[in-house]
C-alpha positions as semicolon CSV with decimal commas, in nm:
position;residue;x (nm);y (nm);z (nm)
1;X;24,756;19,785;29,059
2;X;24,583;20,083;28,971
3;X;24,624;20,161;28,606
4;X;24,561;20,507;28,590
5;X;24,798;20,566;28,848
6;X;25,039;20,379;28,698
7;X;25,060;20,618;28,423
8;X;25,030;20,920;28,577
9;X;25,360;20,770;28,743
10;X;25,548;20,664;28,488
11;X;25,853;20,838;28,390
12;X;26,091;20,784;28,042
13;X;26,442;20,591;28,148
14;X;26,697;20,396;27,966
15;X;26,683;20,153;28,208
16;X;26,612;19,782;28,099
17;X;26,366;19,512;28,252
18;X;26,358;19,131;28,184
19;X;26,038;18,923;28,250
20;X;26,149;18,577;28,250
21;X;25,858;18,338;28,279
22;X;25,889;18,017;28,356
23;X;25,574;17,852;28,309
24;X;25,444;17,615;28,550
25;X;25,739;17,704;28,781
26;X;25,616;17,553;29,128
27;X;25,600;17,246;29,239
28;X;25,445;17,048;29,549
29;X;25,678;16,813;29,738
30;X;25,704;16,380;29,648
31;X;25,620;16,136;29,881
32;X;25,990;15,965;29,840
33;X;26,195;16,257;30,030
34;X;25,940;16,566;30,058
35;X;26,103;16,749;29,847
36;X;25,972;16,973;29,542
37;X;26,113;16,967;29,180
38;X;26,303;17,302;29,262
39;X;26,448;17,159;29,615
40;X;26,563;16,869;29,396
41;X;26,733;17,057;29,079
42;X;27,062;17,192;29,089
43;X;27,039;17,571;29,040
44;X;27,368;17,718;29,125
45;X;27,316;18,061;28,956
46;X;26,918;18,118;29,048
47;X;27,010;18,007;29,393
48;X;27,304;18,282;29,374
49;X;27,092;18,561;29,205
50;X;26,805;18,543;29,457
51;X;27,074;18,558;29,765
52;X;27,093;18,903;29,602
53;X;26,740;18,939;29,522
54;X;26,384;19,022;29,646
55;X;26,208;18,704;29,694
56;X;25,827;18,598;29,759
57;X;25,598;18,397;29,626
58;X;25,308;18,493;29,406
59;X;24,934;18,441;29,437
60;X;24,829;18,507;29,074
61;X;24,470;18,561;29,099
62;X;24,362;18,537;29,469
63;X;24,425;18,217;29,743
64;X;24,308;17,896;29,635
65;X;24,215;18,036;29,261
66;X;24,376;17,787;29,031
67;X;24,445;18,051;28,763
68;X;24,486;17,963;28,359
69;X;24,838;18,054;28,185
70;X;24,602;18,364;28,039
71;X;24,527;18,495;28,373
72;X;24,836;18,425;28,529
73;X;25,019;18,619;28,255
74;X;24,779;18,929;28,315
75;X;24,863;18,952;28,657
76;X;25,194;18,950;28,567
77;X;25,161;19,217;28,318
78;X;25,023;19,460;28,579
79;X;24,610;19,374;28,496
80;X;24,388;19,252;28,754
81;X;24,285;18,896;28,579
82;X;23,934;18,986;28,748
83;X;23,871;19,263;28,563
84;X;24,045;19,211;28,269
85;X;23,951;18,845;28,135
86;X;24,073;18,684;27,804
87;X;23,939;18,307;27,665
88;X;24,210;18,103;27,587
89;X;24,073;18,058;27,188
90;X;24,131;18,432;27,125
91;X;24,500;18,398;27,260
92;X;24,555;18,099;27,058
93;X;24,424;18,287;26,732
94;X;24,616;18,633;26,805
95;X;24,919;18,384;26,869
96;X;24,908;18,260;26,494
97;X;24,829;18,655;26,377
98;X;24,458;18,499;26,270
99;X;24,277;18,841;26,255
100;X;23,957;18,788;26,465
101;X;23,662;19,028;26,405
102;X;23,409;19,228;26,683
103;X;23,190;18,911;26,644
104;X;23,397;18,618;26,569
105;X;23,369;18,376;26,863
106;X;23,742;18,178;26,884
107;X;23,844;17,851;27,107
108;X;24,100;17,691;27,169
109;X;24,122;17,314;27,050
110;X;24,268;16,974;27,099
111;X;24,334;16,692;26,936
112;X;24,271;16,382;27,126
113;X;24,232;16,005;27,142
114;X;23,907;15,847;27,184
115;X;23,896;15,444;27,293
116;X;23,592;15,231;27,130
117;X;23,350;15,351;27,360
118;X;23,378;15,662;27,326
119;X;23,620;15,809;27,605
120;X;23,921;16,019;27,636
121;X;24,221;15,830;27,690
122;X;24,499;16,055;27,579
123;X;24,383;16,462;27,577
124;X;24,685;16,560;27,391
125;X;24,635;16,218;27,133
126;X;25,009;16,194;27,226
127;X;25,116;16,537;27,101
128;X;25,111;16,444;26,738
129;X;25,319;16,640;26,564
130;X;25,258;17,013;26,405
131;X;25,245;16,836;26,035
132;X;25,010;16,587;26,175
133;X;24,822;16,878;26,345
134;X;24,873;17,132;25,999
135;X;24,697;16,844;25,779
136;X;24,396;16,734;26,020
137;X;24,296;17,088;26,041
138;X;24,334;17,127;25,612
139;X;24,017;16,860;25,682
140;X;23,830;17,015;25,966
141;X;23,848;17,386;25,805
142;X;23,592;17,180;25,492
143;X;23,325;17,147;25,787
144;X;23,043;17,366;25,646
145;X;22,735;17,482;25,892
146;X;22,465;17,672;25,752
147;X;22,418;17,981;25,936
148;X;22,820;18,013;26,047
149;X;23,148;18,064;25,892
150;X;23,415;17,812;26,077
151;X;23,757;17,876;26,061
152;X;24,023;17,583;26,187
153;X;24,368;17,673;26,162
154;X;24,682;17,486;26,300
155;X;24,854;17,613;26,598
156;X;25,158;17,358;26,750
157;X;25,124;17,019;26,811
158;X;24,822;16,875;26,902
159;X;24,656;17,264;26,933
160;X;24,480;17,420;26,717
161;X;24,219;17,738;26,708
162;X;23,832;17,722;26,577
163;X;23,697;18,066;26,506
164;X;23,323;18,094;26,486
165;X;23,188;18,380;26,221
166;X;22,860;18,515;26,195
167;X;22,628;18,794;26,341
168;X;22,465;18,738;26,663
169;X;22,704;18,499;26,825
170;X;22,789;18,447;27,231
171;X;23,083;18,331;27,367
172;X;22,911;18,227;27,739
173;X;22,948;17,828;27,649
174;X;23,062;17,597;27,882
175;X;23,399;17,366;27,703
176;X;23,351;17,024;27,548
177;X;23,697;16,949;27,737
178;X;23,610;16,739;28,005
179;X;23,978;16,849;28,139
180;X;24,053;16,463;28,244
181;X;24,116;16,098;28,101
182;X;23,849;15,884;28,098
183;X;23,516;16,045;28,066
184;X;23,347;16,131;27,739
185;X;23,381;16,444;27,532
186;X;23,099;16,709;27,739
187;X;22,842;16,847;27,528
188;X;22,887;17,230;27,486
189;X;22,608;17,412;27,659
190;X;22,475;17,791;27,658
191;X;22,578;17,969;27,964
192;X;22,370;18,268;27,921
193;X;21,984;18,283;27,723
194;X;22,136;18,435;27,420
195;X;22,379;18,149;27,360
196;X;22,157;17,885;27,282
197;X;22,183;17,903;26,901
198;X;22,569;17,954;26,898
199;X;22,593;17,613;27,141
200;X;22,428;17,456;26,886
201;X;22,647;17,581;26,614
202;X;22,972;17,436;26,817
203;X;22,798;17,100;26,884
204;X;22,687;17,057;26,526
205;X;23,037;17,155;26,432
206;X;23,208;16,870;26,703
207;X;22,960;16,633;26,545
208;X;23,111;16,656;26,162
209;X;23,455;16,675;26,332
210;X;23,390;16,299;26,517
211;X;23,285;16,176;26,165
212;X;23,604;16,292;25,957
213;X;23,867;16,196;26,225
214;X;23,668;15,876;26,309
215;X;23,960;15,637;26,101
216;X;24,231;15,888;26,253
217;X;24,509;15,758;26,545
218;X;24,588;15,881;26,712
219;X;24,395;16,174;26,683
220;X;24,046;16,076;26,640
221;X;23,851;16,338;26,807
222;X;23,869;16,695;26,913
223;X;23,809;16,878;27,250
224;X;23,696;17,266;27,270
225;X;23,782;17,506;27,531
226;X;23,792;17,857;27,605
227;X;23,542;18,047;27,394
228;X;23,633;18,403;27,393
229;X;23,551;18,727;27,176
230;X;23,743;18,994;27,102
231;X;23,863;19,187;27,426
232;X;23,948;19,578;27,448
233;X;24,245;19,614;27,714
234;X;24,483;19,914;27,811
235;X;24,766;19,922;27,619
236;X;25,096;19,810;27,854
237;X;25,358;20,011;27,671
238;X;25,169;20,335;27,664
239;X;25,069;20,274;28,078
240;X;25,428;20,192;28,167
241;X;25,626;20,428;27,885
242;X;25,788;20,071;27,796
243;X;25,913;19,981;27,490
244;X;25,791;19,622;27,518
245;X;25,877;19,274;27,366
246;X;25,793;18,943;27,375
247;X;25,978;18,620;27,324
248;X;25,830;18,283;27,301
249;X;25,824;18,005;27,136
250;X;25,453;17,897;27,155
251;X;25,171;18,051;26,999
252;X;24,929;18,126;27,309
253;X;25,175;18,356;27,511
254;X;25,255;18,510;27,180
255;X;24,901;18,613;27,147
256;X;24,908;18,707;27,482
257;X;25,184;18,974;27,431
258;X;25,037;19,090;27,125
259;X;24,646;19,195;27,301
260;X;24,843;19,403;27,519
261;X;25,046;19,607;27,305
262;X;25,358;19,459;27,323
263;X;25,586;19,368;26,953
264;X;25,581;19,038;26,966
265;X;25,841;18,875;26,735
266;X;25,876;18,590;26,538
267;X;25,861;18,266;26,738
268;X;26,185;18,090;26,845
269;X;26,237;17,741;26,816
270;X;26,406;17,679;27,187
271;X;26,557;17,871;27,481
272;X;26,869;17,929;27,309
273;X;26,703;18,103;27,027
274;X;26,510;18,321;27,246
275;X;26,835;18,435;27,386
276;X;26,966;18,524;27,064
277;X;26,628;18,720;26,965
278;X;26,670;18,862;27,310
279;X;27,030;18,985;27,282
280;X;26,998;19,110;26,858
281;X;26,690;19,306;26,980
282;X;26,828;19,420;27,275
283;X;26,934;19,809;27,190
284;X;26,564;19,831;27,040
285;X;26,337;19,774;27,375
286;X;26,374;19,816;27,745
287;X;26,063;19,571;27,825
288;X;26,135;19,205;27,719
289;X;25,900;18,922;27,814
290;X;26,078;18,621;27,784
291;X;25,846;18,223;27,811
292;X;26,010;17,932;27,903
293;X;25,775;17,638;27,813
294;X;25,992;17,325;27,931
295;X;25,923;17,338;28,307
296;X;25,497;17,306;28,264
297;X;25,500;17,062;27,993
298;X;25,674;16,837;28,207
299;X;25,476;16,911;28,522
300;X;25,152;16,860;28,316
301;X;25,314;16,508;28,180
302;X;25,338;16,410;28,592
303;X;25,717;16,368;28,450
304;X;25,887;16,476;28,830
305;X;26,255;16,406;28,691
306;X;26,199;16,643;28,337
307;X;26,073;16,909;28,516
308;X;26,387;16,908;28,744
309;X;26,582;16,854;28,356
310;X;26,407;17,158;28,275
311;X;26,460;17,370;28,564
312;X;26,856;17,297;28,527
313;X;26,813;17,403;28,165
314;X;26,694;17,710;28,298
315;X;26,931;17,758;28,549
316;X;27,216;17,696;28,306
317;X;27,124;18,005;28,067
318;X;27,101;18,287;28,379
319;X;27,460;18,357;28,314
320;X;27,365;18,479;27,945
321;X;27,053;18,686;28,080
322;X;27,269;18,870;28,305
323;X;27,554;18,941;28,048
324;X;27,325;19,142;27,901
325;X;27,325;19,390;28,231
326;X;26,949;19,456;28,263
327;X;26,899;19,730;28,557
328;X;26,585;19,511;28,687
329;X;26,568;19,085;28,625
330;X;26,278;18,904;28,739
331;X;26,265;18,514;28,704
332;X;25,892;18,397;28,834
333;X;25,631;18,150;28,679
334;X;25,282;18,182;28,527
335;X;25,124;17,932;28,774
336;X;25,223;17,610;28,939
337;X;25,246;17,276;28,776
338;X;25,379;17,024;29,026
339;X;25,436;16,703;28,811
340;X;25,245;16,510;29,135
341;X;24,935;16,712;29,045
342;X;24,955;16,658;28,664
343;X;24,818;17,046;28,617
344;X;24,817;17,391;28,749
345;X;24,760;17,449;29,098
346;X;24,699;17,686;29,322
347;X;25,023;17,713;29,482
348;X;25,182;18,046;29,441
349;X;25,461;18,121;29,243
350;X;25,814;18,174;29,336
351;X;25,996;18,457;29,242
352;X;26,316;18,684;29,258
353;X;26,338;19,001;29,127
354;X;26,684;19,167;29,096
355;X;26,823;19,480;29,086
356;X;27,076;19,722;29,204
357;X;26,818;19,877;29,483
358;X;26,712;19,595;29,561
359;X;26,755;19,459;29,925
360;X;26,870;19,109;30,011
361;X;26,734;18,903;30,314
362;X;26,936;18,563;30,386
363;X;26,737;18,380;30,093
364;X;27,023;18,102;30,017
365;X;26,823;17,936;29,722
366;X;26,589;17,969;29,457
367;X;26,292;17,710;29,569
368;X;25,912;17,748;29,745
369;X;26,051;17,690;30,108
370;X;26,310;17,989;30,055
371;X;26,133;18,239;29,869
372;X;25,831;18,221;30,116
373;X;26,102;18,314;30,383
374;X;26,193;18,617;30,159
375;X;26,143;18,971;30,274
376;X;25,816;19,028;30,024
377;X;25,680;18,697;30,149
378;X;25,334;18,623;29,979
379;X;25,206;18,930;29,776
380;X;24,927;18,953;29,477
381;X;25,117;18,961;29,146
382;X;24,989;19,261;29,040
383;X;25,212;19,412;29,253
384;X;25,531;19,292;29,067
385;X;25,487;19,549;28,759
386;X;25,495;19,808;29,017
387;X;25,805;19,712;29,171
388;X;25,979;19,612;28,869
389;X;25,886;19,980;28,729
390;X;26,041;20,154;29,097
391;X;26,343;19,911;29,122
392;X;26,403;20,030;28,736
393;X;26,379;20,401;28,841
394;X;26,066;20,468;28,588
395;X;25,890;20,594;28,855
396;X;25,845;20,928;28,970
397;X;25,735;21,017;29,351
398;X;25,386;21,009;29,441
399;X;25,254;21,305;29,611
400;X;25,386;21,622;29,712
């Protein structure tokens, strides 16, 4: 969408939006019946709130782009992920409130499991725990590099953030993550002339690391991605006149939230707490982004049957969303993760976005096969902002 537009638009209301994300919400069909992880769950109130809904399906970032939870999220927000591009190591560290600075270069990083010679057999090194994770990173943070200030600080889990400090440093390097099981960690390379020296920085760093986790299991190694600086974007709540929130429970979307302007609270230890954030803060906001993590950690496991366990999850809490009476209520995803795939995909995204203006068309479930027969069909998600903002009547008329 056109920002500037959008806020020459936008008009002050009491009205109330929800943003519920489910991350990872698509799915592809099994070979055993043809049928997705939404056809399979049971999801008697989506399937009833998007017989009353708009439905579509998303492209996040364009047709056959298999976009990153950071991207996807931007779209969602309103910002063309094109133009507007964030590294997943700066979400990570605005996540945790870790203040980065103009030149600080942050990534995102793993914990994983090397076997004897030398290759990844477990990316995650079987999501060790966050004390696990808190006291590896006590050691990594003593890695000193002459030249560089390096900062390792805990995240969730197996996660964790690296921040790179010093003058003259570039963030065009390619990830040490080689993204699948059996290959050896990549070396991190300069993507642009001016990056040589700050590749070398990382790799010397990733060399000290493979020495002090060496004795370590599971997590015996670590694996860098997303090197990012410090990005300048338009502020959400002053484009849309939102007071905005976020919700979450994990770090990343946190940071997410928090780069675009939105107050992002405290994070919540499950759905159910989110819901109680949600309703305690509901009288202070009219924007609330709420993340739903258990539907793409499942697809990402290849775990078909949790990913339907999650989706029900989700289904089971709509009733307490809607007590709340929001005027608009979208329920879409990130990205797809379909648990056959063992990642994102480029599969657009379901949704359903609800209101009292909005217009039904026949849609008698929540799943991929419905919502592509819905009356918005297959639209950028950019576009949802927009028609969150008119649905919630925070729009005023365009034109004489």
């Amino acid at each position: 969408m056109d920002l500037t537009l959008v806020k020459q638009l936008a008009i002050p209301s009491s009205s109330k939006i929800i943003l519920l994300v489910a991350d990872g919400l698509g799915g592809l069909p099994r070979e055993t019946d043809g049928r997705s992880e939404m056809d399979v769950a049971r999801l008697p109130n989506l399937d009833a709130l998007a017989a009353h809904s708009l439905c579509g399906l998303l492209d996040m970032v364009g047709p056959g782009i298999i976009p990153g939870s950071g991207p996807g999220h931007l779209a969602l927000f309103g910002y063309d992920p094109f133009t507007y591009q964030i590294g997943r190591g700066v979400l990570e560290a605005c996540g945790i409130d870790l203040e980065l600075r103009s030149h600080d270069v942050a990534s995102r990083g793993n914990f994983c499991t090397l076997d004897e010679e030398g290759r990844v057999i477990d990316r995650r090194a079987g999501r060790i725990t966050t004390e696990t994770c808190e006291r590896l990173c006590r050691q990594l943070d003593q890695i000193r590099i002459a030249g560089v200030e390096v900062i390792v600080r805990p995240v969730k889990e197996h996660r964790f953030v690296v921040v790179f400090r010093g003058e003259g440093l570039s963030d065009a390097l390619s990830d040490s993550d080689p993204l699948v099981t059996g290959e050896r960690p990549l070396p991190v390379l300069a993507g642009s002339p001016g990056a040589e020296r700050t590749a070398g920085l990382v790799n010397q760093f990733l060399d000290q690391a493979r020495g002090v986790l060496k004795d370590d299991k599971p997590a015996n190694m670590v694996l860098l991605r997303g090197f990012a600086a410090p990005p300048k974007l338009p502020v959400f709540p002053e484009l849309l006149r939102l007071r905005a929130v976020a919700i979450t429970c994990y770090p990343m979307y946190r940071g997410l939230a928090k780069l675009v302007g939105m107050e992002a609270l405290p994070f919540c230890a499950d759905l159910d707490d989110e819901l109680r954030v949600l309703s305690r803060n509901y009288d202070q906001h009219d924007f609330f982004y709420v993340h739903f993590k258990g539907t793409d950690r499942a697809g990402e496991d290849g775990d078909f049957d949790a990913k339907v366990a999650a989706l029900e999850e989700l289904d089971q809490r709509i009733p307490q969303f809607l007590a709340l009476h929001p005027d608009v209520f979208i329920v879409t995803g990130d990205h797809s993760t379909p648990a056959i795939l063992k990642g994102h995909s480029w599969h657009p995204v379901p949704f359903l976005l609800w209101s009292r203006w909005s217009r039904s068309a026949g849609v008698s479930r929540f799943t991929e096969r419905d919502c592509a027969q819905g009356p918005l069909g297959r639209m950028r998600a950019v576009d949802l902002m927009p028609l969150a903002m008119a649905n919630a009547l925070r729009f005023k008329k365009f034109g004489a």
